[in-house]
C-alpha positions as CSV (number, residue, x, y, z in Angstrom):
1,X,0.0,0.0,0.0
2,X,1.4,3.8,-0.4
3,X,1.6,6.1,2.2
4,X,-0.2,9.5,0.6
5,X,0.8,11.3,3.7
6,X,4.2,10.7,2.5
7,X,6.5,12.7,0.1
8,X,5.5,16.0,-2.0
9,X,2.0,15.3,-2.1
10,X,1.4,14.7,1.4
11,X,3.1,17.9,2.2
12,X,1.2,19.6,-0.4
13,X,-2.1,18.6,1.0
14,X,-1.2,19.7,4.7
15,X,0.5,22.8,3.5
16,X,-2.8,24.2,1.6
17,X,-4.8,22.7,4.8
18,X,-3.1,24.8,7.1
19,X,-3.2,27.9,4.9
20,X,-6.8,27.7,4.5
21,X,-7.2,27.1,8.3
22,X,-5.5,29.7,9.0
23,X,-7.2,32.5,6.8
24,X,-10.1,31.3,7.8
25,X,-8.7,32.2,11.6
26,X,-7.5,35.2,10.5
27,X,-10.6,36.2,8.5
28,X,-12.5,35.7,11.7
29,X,-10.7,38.1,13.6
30,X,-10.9,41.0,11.0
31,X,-14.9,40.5,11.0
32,X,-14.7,40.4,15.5
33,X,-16.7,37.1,15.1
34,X,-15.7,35.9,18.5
35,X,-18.8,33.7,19.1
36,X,-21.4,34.0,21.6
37,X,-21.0,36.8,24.3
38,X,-23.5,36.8,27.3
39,X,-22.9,39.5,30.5
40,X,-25.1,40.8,33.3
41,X,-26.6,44.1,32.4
42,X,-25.1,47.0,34.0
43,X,-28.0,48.9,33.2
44,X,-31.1,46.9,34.6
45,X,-32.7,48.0,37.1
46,X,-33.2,45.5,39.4
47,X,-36.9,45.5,38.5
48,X,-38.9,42.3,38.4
49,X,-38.0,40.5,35.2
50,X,-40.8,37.8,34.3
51,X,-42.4,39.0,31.1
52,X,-40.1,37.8,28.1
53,X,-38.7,40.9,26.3
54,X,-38.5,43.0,29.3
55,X,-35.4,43.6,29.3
56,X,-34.3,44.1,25.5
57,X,-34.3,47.6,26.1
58,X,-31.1,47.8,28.6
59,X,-29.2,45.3,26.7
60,X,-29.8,47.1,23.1
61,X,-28.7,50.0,24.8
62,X,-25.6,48.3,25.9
63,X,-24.8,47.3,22.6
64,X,-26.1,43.9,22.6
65,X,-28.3,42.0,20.3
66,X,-31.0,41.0,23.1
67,X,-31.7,40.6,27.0
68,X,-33.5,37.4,28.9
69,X,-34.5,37.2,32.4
70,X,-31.8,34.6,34.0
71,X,-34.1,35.0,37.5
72,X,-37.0,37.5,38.9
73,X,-34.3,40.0,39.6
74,X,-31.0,39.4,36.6
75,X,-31.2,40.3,33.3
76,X,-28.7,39.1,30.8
77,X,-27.4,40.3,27.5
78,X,-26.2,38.5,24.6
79,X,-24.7,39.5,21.6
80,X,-23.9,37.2,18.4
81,X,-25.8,34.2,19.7
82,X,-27.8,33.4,16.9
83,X,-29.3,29.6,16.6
84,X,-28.8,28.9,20.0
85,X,-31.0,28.0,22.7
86,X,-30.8,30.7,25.2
C-alpha cells in the first residue's frame, strides 16, 4: 500500500490545509466574530423580570443583540448568539 501522507503530495495537502485554516482564523478576527458573548446588564434596574422581552431595552442599549430574564431580579445580555437556545 502507499503512504499518501508521505513525500510532495502529502506535504502539499497539509500545507494548503493549514493555509486555508489559517485565513479562515485570521478572516474571523478581522470580522470580530468571537462567538457567543452573554454579561449581566449594567444597566437593569433590578426590576422584576418575568415578562419575556422586558429587558431588550437595557441590553440594546448596551450594545447587545438582546436581553433574557436569567431569575426575577438578573437580566442578561447577549450578543452574536444566533441559533442557539438561550
Amino acid at each position: 500500500m502507499k503512504k499518501v501522507a508521505e513525500g510532495p503530495l502529502g506535504t502539499g495537502k497539509a500545507f494548503v490545509c493549514l493555509s486555508l485554516l489559517m485565513l479562515l482564523v485570521l478572516s474571523s478576527e478581522k470580522m470580530e466574530s468571537y462567538g457567543c458573548i452573554k454579561r449581566k446588564s449594567g444597566k437593569w434596574l433590578n426590576d422584576t423580570c418575568f415578562i419575556p422581552g422586558t429587558c431588550n431595552a437595557p441590553c440594546r442599549d448596551e450594545g447587545f443583540d438582546s436581553g433574557h430574564c436569567k431569575n426575577l431580579w438578573t437580566c442578561i445580555c447577549y450578543k452574536n448568539c444566533t441559533g442557539l437556545s438561550l
